[in-house]
C-alpha positions as CSV (number, residue, x, y, z in Angstrom):
1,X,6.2,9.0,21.4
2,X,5.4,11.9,19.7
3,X,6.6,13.3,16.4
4,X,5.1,11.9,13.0
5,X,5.2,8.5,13.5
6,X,3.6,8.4,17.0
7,X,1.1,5.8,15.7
8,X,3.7,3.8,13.5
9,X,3.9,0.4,14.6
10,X,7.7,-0.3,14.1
11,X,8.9,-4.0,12.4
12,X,4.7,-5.5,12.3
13,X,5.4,-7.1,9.7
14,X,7.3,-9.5,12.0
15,X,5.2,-9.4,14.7
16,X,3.7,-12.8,15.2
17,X,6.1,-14.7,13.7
18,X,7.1,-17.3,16.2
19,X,10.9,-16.9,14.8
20,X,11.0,-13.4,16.0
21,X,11.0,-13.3,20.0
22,X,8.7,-10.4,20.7
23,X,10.9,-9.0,23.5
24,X,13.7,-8.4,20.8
25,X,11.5,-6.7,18.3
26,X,10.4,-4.6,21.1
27,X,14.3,-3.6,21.6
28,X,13.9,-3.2,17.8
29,X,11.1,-1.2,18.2
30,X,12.5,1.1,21.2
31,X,15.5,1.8,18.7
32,X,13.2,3.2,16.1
33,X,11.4,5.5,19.1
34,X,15.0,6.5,20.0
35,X,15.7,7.7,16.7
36,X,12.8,9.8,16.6
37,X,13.1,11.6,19.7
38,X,16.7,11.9,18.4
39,X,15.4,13.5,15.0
40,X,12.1,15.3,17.2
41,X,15.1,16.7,19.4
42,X,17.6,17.7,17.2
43,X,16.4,17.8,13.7
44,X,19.3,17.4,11.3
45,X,19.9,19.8,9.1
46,X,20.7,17.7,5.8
47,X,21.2,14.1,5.1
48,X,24.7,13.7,6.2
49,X,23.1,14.4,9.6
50,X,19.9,12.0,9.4
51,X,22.9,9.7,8.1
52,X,24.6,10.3,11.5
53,X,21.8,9.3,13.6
54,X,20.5,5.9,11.7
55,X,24.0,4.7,11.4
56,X,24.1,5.3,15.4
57,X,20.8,3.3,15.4
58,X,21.8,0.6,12.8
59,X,24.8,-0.4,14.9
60,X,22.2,-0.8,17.6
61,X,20.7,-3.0,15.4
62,X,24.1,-5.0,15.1
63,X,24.4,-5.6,18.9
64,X,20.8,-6.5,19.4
65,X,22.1,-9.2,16.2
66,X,23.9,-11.2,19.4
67,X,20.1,-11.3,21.3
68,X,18.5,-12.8,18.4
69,X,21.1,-15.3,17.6
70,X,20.5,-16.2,21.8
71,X,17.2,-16.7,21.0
72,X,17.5,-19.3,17.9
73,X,16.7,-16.6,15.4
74,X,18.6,-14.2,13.6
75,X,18.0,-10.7,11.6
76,X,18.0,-12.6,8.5
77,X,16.4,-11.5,5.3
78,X,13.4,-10.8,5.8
79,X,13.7,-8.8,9.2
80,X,16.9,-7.0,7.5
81,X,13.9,-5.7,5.1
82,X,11.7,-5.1,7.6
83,X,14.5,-3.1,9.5
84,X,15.3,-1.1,6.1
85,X,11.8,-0.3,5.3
86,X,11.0,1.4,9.3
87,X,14.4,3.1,8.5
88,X,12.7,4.8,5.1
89,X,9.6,5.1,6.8
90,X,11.6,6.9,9.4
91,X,13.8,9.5,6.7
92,X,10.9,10.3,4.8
93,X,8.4,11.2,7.7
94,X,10.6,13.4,9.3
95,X,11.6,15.1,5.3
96,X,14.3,13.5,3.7
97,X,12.5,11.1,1.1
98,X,15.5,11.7,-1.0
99,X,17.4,9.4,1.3
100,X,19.2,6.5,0.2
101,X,18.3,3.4,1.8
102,X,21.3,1.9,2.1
103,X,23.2,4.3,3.5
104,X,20.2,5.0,6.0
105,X,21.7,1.4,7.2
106,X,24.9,1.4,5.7
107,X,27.1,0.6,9.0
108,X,24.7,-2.8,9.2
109,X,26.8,-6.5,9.6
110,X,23.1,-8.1,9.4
């Protein structure tokens, strides 16, 4: 990936937590490298447009909801965190600190 966050390491602080099934936070984590070739690609122009593209990435975030309950876990309260925090890491790297955090996930049934 390149872009700012080429080095981020989306949702770590979940990784190695037995409740989280790695192969769904790497589906979490290939949602966030969507986004950002989404944002490198076609940088919006204001927030209504960043708020386009994490809304189309939070409801990816609801589906992969039906994995985790498959897997005995769920995107509970601490990974909903987790989720929210990448998603400001996410608006402020690529300029738009002024986001509002739950809008960046406002679509969310987590």
């Amino acid at each position: 990936m390149a872009g700012p966050l080429a080095e981020h390491v989306f949702l770590e602080s979940l990784r190695g937590d037995e409740y989280y099934p790695a192969h769904l936070l790497d589906k979490g984590r290939d949602i966030f490298v969507r986004l950002c070739a989404r944002l490198d690609a076609e940088p919006p122009a204001d927030l209504a447009g960043l708020y386009v593209l994490t809304h189309a990435a939070t409801e990816e975030f609801n589906e992969l909801q039906e994995e985790f309950w498959d897997a005995d876990s769920e995107i509970e309260t601490v990974a909903r965190e987790a989720i929210a925090e990448d998603m400001e890491t996410v608006a402020t790297a690529y300029g738009f600190a002024e986001a509002d955090l739950e809008e960046l996930v406002a679509p969310r049934d987590w």
